[in-house]
VEXFI-965076 format. One record per residue (C-alpha): residue number from 1; residue in one letter; chain; y, x, z. Coordinates in steps of 0.02 Angstrom, whole numbers, plus 50000, padded with zeros to 5 digits. Example, Ala and Ser with C-alpha at 12.3 -4.5 7.8 and 13.67 -1.06 7.14 Angstrom:
<rs>
{n->1 | res->A | chain->A | north->49775 | east->50615 | up->50390}
{n->2 | res->S | chain->A | north->49947 | east->50684 | up->50357}
</rs>
This chain:
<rs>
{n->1 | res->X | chain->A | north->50000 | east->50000 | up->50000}
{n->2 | res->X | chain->A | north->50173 | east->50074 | up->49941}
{n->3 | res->X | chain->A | north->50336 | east->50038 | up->49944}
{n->4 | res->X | chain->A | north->50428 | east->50103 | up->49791}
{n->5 | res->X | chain->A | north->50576 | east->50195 | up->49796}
{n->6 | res->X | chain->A | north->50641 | east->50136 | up->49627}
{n->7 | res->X | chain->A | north->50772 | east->50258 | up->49510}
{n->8 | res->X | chain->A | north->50910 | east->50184 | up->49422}
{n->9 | res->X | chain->A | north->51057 | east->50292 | up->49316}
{n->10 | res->X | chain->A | north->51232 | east->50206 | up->49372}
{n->11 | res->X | chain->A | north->51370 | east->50220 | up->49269}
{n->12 | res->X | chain->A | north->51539 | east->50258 | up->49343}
{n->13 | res->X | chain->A | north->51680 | east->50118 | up->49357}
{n->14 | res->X | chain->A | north->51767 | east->50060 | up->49493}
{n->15 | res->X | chain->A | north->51810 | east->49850 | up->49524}
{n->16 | res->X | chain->A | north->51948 | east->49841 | up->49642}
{n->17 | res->X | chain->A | north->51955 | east->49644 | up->49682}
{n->18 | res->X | chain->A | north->52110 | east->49557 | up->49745}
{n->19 | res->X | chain->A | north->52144 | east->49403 | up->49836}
{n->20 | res->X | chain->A | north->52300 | east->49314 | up->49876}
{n->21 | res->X | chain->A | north->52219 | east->49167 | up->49968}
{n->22 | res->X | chain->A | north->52060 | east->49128 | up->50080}
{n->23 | res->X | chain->A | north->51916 | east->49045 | up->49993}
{n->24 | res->X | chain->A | north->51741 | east->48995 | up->50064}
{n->25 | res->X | chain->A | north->51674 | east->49138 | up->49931}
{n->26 | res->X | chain->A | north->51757 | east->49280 | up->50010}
{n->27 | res->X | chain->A | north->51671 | east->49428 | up->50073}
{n->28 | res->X | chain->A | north->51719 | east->49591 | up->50179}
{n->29 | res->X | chain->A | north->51601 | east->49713 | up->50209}
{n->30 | res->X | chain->A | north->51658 | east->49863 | up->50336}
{n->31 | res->X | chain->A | north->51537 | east->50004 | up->50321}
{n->32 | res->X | chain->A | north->51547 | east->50146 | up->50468}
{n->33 | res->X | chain->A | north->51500 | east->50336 | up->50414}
{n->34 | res->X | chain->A | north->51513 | east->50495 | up->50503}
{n->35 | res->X | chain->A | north->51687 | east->50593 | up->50487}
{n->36 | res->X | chain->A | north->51610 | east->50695 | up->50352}
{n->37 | res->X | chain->A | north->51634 | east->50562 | up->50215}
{n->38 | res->X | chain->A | north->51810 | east->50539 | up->50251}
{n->39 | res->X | chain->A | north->51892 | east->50557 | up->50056}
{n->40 | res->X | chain->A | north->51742 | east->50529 | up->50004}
{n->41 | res->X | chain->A | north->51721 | east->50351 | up->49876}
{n->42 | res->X | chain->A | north->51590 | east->50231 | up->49916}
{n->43 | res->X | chain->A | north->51545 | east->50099 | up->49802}
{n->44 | res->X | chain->A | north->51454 | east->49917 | up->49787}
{n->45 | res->X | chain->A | north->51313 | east->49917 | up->49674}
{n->46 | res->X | chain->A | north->51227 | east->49767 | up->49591}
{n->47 | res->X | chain->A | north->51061 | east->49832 | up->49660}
{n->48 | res->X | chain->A | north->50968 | east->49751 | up->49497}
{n->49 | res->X | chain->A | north->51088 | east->49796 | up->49348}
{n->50 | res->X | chain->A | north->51162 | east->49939 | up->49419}
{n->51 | res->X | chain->A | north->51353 | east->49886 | up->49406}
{n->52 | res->X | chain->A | north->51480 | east->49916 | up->49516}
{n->53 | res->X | chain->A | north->51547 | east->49774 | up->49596}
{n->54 | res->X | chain->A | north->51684 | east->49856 | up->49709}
{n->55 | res->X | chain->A | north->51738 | east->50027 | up->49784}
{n->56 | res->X | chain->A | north->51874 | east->50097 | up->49924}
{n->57 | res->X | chain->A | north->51901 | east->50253 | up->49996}
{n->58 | res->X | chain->A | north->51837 | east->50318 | up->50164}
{n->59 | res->X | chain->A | north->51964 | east->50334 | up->50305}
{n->60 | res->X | chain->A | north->51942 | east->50349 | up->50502}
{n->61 | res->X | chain->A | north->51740 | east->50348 | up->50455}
{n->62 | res->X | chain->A | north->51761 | east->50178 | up->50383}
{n->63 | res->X | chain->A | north->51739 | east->50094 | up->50211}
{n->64 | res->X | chain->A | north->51814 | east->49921 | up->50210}
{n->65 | res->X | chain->A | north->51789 | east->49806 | up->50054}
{n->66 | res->X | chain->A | north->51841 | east->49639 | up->50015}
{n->67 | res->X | chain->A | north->51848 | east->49498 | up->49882}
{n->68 | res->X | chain->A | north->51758 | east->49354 | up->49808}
{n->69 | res->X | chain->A | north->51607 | east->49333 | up->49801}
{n->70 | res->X | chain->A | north->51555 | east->49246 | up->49610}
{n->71 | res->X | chain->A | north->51375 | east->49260 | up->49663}
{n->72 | res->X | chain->A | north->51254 | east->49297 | up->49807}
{n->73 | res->X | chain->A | north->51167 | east->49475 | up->49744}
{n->74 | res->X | chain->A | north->51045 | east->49599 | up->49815}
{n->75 | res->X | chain->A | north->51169 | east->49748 | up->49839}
{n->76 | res->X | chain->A | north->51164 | east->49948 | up->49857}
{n->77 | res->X | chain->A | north->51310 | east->50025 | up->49968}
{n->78 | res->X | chain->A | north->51341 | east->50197 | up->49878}
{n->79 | res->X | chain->A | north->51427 | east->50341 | up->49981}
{n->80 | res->X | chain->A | north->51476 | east->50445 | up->49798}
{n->81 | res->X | chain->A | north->51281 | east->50457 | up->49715}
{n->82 | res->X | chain->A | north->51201 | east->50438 | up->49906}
{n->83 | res->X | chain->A | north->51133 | east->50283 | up->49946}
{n->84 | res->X | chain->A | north->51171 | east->50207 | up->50108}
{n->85 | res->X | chain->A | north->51108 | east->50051 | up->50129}
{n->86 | res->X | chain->A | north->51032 | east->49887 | up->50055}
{n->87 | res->X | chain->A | north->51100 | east->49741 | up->50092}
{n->88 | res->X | chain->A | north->51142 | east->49554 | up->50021}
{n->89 | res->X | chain->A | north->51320 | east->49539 | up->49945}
{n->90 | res->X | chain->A | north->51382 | east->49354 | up->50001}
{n->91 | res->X | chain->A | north->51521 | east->49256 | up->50095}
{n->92 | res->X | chain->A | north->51563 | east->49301 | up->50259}
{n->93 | res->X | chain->A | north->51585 | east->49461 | up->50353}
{n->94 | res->X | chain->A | north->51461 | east->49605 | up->50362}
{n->95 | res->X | chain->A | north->51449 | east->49766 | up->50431}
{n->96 | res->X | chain->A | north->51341 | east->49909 | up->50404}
{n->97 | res->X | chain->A | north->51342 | east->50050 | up->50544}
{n->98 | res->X | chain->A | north->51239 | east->50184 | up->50470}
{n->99 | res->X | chain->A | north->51132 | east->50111 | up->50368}
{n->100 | res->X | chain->A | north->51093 | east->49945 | up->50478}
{n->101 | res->X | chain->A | north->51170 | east->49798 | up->50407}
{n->102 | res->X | chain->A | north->51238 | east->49647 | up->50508}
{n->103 | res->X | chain->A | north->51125 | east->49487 | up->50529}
{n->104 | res->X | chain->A | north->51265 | east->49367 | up->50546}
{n->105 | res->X | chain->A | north->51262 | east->49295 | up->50358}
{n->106 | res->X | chain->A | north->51104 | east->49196 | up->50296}
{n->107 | res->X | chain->A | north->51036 | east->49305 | up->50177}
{n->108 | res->X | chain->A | north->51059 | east->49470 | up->50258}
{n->109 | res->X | chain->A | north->50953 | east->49378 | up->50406}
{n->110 | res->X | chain->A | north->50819 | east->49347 | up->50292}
{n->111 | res->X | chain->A | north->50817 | east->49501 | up->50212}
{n->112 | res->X | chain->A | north->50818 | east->49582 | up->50392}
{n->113 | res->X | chain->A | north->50664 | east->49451 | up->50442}
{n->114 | res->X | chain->A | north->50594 | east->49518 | up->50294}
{n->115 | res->X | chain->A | north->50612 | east->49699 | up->50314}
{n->116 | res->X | chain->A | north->50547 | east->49698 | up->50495}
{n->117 | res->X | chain->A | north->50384 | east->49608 | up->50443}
{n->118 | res->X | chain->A | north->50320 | east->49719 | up->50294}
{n->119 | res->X | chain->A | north->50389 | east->49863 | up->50420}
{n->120 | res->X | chain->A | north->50241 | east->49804 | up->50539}
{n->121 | res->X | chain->A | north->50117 | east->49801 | up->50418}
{n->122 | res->X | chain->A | north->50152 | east->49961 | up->50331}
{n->123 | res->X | chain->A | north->50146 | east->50033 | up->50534}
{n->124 | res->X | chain->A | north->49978 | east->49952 | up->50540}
{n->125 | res->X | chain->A | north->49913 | east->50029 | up->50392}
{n->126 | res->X | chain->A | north->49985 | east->50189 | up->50404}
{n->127 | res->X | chain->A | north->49901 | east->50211 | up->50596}
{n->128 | res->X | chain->A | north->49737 | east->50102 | up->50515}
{n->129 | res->X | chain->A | north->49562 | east->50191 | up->50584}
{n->130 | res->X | chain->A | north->49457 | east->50132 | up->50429}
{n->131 | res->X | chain->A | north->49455 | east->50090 | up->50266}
{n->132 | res->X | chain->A | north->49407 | east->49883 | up->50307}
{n->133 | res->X | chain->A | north->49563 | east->49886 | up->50427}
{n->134 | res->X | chain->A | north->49663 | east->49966 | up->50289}
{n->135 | res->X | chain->A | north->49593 | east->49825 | up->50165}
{n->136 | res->X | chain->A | north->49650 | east->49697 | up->50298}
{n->137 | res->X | chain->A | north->49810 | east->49748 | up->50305}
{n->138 | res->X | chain->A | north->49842 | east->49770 | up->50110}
{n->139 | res->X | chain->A | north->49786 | east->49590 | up->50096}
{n->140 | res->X | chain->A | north->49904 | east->49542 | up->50230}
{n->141 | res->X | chain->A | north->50030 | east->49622 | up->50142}
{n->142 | res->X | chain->A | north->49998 | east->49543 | up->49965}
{n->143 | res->X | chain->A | north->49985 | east->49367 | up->50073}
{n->144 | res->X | chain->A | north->50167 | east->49396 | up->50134}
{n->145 | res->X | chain->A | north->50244 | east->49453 | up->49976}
{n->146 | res->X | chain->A | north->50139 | east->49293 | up->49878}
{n->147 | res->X | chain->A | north->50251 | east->49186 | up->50026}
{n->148 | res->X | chain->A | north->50424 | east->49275 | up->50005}
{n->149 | res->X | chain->A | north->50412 | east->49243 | up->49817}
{n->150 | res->X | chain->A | north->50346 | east->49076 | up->49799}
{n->151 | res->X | chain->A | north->50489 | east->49014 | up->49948}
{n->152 | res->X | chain->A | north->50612 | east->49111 | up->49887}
{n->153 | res->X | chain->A | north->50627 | east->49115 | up->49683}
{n->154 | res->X | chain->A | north->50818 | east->49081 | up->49685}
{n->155 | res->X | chain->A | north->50900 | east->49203 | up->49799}
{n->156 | res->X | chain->A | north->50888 | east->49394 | up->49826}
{n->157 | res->X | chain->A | north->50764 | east->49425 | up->49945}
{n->158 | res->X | chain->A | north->50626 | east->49346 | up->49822}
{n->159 | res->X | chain->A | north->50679 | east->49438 | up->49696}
{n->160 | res->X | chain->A | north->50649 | east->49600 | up->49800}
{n->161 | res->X | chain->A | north->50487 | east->49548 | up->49879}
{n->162 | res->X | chain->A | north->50441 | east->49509 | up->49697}
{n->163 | res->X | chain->A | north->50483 | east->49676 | up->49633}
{n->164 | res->X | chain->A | north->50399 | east->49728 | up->49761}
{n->165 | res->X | chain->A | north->50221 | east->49663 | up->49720}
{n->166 | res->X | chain->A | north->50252 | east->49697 | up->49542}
{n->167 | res->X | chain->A | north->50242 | east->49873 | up->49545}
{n->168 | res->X | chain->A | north->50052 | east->49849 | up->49584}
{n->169 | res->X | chain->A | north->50029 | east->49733 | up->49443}
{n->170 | res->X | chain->A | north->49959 | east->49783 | up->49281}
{n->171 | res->X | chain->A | north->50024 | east->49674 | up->49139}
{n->172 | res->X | chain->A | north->49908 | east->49558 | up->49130}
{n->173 | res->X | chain->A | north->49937 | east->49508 | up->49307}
{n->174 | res->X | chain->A | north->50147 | east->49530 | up->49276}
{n->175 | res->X | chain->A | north->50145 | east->49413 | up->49137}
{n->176 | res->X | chain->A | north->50030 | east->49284 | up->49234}
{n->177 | res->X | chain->A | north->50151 | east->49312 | up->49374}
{n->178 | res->X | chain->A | north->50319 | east->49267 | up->49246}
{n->179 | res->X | chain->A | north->50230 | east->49120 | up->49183}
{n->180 | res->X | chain->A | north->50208 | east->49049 | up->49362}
{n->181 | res->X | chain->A | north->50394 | east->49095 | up->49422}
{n->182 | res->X | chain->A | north->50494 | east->49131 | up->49255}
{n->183 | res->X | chain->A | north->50629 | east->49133 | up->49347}
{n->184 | res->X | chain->A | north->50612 | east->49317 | up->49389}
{n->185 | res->X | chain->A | north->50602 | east->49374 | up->49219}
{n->186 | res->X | chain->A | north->50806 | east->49354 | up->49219}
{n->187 | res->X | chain->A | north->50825 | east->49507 | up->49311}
{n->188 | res->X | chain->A | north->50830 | east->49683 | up->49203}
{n->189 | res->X | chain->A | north->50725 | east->49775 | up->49333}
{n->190 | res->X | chain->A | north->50575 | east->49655 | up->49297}
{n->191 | res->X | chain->A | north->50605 | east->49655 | up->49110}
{n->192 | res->X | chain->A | north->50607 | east->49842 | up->49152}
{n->193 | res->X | chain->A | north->50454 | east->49849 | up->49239}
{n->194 | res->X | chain->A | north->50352 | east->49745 | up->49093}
{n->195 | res->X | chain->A | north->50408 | east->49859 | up->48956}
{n->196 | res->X | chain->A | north->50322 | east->49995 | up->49073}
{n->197 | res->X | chain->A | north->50172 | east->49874 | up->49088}
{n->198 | res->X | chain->A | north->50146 | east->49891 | up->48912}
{n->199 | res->X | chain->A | north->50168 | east->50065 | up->48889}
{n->200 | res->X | chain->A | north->50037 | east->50116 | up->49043}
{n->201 | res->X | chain->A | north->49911 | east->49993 | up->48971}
{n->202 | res->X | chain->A | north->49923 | east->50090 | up->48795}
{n->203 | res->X | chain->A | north->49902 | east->50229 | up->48884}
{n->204 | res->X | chain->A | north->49768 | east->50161 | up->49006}
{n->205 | res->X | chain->A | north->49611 | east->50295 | up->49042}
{n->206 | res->X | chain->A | north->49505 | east->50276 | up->48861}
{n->207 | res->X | chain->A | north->49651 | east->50317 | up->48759}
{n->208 | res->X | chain->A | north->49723 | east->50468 | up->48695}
{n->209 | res->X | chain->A | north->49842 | east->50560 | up->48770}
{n->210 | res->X | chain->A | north->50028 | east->50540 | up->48714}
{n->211 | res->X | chain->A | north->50146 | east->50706 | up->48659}
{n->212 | res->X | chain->A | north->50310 | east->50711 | up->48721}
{n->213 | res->X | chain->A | north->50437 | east->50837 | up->48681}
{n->214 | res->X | chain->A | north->50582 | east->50902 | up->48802}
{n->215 | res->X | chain->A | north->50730 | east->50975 | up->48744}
{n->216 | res->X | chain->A | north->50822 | east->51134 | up->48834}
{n->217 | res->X | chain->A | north->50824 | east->51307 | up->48779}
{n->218 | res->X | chain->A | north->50700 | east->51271 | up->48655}
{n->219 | res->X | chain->A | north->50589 | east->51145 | up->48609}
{n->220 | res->X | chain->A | north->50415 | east->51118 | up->48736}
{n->221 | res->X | chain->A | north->50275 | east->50989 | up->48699}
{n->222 | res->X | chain->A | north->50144 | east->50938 | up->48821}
{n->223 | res->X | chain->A | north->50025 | east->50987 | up->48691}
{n->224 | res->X | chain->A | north->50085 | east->51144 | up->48705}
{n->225 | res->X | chain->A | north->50003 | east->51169 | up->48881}
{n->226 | res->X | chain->A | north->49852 | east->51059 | up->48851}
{n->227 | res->X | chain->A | north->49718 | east->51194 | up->48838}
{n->228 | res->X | chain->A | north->49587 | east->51125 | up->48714}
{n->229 | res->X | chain->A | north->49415 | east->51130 | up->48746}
{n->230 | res->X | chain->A | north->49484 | east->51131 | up->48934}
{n->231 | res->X | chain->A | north->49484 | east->50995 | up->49038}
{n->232 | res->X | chain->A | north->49704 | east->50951 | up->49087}
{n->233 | res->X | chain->A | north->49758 | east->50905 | up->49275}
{n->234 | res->X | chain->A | north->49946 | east->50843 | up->49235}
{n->235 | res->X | chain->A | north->50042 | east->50810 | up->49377}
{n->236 | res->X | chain->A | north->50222 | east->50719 | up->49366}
{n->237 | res->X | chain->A | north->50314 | east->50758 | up->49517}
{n->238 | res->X | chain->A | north->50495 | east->50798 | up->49562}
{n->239 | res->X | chain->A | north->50550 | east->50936 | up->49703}
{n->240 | res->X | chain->A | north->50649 | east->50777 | up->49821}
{n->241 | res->X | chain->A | north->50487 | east->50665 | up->49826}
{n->242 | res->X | chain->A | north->50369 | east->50699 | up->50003}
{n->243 | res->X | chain->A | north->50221 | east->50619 | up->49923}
{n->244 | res->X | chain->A | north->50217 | east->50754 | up->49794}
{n->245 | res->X | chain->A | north->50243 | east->50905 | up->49886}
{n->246 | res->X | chain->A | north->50104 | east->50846 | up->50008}
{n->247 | res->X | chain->A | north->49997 | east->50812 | up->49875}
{n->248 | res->X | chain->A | north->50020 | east->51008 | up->49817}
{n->249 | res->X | chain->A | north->49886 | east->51065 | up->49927}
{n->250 | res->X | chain->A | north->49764 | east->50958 | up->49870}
{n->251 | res->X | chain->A | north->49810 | east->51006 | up->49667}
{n->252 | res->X | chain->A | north->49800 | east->51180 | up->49730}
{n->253 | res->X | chain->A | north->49620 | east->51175 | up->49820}
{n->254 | res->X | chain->A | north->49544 | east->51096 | up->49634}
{n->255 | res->X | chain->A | north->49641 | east->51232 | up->49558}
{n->256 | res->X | chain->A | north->49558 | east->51363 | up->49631}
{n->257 | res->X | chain->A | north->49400 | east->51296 | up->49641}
{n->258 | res->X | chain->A | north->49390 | east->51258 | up->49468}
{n->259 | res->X | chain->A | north->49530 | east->51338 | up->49376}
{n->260 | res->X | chain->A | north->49407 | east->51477 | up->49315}
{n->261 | res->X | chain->A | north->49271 | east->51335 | up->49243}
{n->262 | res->X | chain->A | north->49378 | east->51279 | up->49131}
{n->263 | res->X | chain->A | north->49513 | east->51151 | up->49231}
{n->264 | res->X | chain->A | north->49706 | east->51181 | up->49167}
{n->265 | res->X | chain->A | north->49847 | east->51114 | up->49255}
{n->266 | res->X | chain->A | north->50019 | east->51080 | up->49201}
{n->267 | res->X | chain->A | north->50160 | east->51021 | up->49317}
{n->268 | res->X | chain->A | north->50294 | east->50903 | up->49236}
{n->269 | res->X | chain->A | north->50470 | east->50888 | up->49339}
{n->270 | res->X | chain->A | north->50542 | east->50720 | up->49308}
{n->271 | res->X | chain->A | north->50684 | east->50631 | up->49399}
{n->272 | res->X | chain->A | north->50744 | east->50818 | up->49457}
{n->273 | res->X | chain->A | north->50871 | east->50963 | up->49424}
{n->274 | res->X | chain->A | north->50813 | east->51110 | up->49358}
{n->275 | res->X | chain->A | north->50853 | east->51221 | up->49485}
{n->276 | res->X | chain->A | north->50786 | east->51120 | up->49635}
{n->277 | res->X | chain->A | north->50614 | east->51114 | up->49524}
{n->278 | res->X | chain->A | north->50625 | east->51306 | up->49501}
{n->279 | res->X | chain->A | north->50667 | east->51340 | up->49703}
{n->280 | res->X | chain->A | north->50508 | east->51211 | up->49756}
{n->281 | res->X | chain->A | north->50390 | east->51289 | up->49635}
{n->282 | res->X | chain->A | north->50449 | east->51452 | up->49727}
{n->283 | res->X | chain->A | north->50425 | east->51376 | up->49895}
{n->284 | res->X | chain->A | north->50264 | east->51281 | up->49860}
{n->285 | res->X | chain->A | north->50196 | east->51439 | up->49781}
{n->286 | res->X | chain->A | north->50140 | east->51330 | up->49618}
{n->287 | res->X | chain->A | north->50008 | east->51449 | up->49515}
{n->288 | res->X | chain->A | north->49993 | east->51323 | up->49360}
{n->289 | res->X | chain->A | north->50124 | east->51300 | up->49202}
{n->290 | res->X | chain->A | north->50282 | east->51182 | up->49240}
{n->291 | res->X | chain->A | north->50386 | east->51086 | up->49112}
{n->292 | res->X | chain->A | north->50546 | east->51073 | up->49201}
{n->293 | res->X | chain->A | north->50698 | east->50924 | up->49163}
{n->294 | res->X | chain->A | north->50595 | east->50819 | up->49096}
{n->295 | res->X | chain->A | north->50685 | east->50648 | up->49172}
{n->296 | res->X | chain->A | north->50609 | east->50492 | up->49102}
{n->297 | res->X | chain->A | north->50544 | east->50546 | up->48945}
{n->298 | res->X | chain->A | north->50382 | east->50548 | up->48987}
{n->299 | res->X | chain->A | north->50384 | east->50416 | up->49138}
{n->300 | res->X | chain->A | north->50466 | east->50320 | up->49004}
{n->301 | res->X | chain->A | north->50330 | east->50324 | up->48873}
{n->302 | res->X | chain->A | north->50176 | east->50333 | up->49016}
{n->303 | res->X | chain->A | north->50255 | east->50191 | up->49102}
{n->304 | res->X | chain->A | north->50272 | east->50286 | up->49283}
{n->305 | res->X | chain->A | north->50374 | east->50208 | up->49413}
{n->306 | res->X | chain->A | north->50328 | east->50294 | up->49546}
{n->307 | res->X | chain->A | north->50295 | east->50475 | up->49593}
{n->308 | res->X | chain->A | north->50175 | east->50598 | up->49608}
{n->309 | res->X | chain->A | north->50085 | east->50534 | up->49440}
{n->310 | res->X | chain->A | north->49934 | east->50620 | up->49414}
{n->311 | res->X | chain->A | north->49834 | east->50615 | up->49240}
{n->312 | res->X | chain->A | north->49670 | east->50677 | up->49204}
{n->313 | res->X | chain->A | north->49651 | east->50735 | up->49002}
{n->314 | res->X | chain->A | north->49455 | east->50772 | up->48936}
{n->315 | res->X | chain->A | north->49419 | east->50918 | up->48833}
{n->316 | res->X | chain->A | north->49439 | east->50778 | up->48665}
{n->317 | res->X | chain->A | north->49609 | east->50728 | up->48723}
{n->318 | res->X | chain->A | north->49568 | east->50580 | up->48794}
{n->319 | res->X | chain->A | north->49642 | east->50528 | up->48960}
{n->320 | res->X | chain->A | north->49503 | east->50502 | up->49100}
{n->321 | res->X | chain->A | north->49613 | east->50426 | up->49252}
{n->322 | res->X | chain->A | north->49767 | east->50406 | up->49311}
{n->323 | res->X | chain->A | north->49862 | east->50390 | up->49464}
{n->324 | res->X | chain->A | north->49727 | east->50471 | up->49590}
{n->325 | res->X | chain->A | north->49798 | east->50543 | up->49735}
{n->326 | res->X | chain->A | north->49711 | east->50615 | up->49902}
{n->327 | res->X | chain->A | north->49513 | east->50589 | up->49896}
{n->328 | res->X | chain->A | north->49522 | east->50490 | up->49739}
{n->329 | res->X | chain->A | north->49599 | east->50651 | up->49659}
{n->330 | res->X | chain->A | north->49482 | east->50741 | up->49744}
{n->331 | res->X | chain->A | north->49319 | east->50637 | up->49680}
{n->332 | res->X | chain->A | north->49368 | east->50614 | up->49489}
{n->333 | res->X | chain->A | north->49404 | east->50803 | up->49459}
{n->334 | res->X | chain->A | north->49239 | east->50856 | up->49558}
{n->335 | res->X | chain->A | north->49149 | east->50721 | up->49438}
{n->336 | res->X | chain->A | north->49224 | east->50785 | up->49288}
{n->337 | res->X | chain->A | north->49199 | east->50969 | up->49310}
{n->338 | res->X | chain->A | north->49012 | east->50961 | up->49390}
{n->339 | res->X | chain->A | north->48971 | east->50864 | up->49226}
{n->340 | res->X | chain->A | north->49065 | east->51004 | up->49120}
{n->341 | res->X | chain->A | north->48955 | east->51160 | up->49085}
{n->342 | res->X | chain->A | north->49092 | east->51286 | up->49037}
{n->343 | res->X | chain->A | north->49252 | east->51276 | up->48937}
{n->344 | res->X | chain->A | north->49229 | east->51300 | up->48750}
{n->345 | res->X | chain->A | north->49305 | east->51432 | up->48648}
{n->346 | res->X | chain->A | north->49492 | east->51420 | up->48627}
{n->347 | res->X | chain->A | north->49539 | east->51340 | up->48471}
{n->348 | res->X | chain->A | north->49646 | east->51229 | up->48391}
{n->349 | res->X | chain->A | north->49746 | east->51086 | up->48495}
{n->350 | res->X | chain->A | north->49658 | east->50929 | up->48525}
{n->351 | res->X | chain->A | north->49716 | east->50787 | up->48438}
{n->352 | res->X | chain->A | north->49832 | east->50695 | up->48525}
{n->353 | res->X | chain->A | north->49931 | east->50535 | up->48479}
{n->354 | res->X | chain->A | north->50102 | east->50576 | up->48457}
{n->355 | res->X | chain->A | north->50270 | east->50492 | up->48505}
</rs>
């Protein structure tokens, strides 16, 4: 069970809203940081579309906004690119104190009811002894999502908890879903998320693998690091993300166990700067090949939305799994590379299907 930290690029323009009378639509929102932002802009984001709605200056460690609100939206507070909070963007007056958002306006209550009760459950599963317990949990967790969305179609917090059980959807299940509560199909993130539906079930485990090609000094290729006659561990991670530097070790324990019978491994930075790549593959002591600022490209045309990605490639090119992590990792590589005698001779690329 995961909650997804989801990436968005946010263009730059500031909405400074005026009133010159009180209306039942107005909104303030007074947001309290430490004295190290003062100067500092912080912004209103439309959490879905990734507008800004509204943006002030920070002075005496506060951020004050007001104006009208048109319409009741799920909402980012931004301290410059930082974020700082979620929160519902409504009438009335709410306050964030760093990062914890007032529960005195009806949807920021619900969202707060339902933050606290998927909080629970991911605490359950996290400290869960067994894998039944674990099971239990997950299902609880599906059970309150499947209750958020089916109560709550027409306000922000459904569309959250909806996004939120989407991302474990394939697109089968994600068009079912639409067709039950089309509703959610308004919002770009969803219309988003089917696109990459489509593209991860083209490149579901049976297919070929897909060449991409990043752009810097010179030109590389993911075929250009996909060893054939070699069996290819690719692993999309990025240097910020704590779920792929722990799963490092594990990469590195099949790498040296099997490296020399014929496993390659490639690491592909997305959603990262160069540099902070280049300093963790220093830290992390990383052994195997790296294509570094890769962004979306290939997240884009694997349909990944959420990191560490990790893709399995067969001597022929074709992809054997995706998205193992942990023991899972652990069991399809061990599979793969008892079953494979010994790498053959070095020859030309495998085919691959290309972009």
């Amino acid at each position: 069970m995961r909650h997804y930290a989801i990436m968005a690029a946010l263009a730059c323009v500031a909405i400074v809203s005026c009133k010159t009378a009180s209306h039942d639509e107005d909104y303030s929102v007074d947001a309290t940081f430490d004295e190290s932002a003062n100067g500092m802009t912080a912004y209103i984001v439309n959490y879905d579309s990734g507008d800004k709605i509204d943006s002030v200056l920070v002075a005496d460690s506060h951020a004050r906004f007001s104006g009208v609100a048109d319409s009741v939206v799920l909402a980012r507070l931004l301290l410059g690119d930082r974020r700082a909070a979620t929160f519902v963007l409504e009438p009335g007056d709410i306050t964030i104190d760093s990062g914890r958002v007032s529960e005195n306006t009806p949807m920021n209550l619900l969202l707060a009811k339902f933050i606290s009760e998927s909080d629970s459950l991911d605490m359950l599963y996290n400290k869960a002894e067994n894998d039944s317990v674990r099971k239990a949990v997950s299902q609880a967790y599906s059970g309150l999502l499947d209750d958020y969305v089916k109560r709550h179609s027409g306000n922000p917090v459904g569309y959250l908890a909806f996004l939120q059980a989407a991302y474990e959807y394939d697109f089968d299940a994600l068009s079912a879903k639409l067709k039950q509560y089309p509703s959610y199909g308004h919002y770009k993130r969803v219309s988003n998320l089917v696109t990459a539906k489509q593209r991860e079930a083209a490149t579901a485990p049976g297919n070929r693998y897909v060449d991409f090609s990043i752009k810097g000094d010179s030109v590389v290729k993911l075929s250009d690091y996909v060893k054939p006659g070699c069996y290819t561990l690719v692993d999309f991670w990025a240097s910020w993300c704590g779920p792929c530097r722990r799963e490092m070790p594990v990469i590195k324990e099949l790498y040296e166990k099997y490296n020399s019978r014929g496993l390659n491994v490639v690491g592909v930075a997305v959603w990262d700067k160069p540099a902070d790549s280049e300093k963790a593959i220093s830290q992390l002591e990383l052994p195997w090949q790296q294509i570094l600022d890769a962004q979306t490209v290939p997240t884009d045309l694997y349909g990944i939305s959420g990191i560490p990605h990790i893709m399995l490639i067969d001597p022929e090119g074709v992809i054997v799994a995706r998205g193992m992590q942990g023991d899972s990792l652990r069991r399809v590589v061990t599979n793969a590379m008892t079953a494979f005698s010994s790498p053959k001779t070095i020859g030309e690329p495998v085919a691959t299907v290309q972009d």
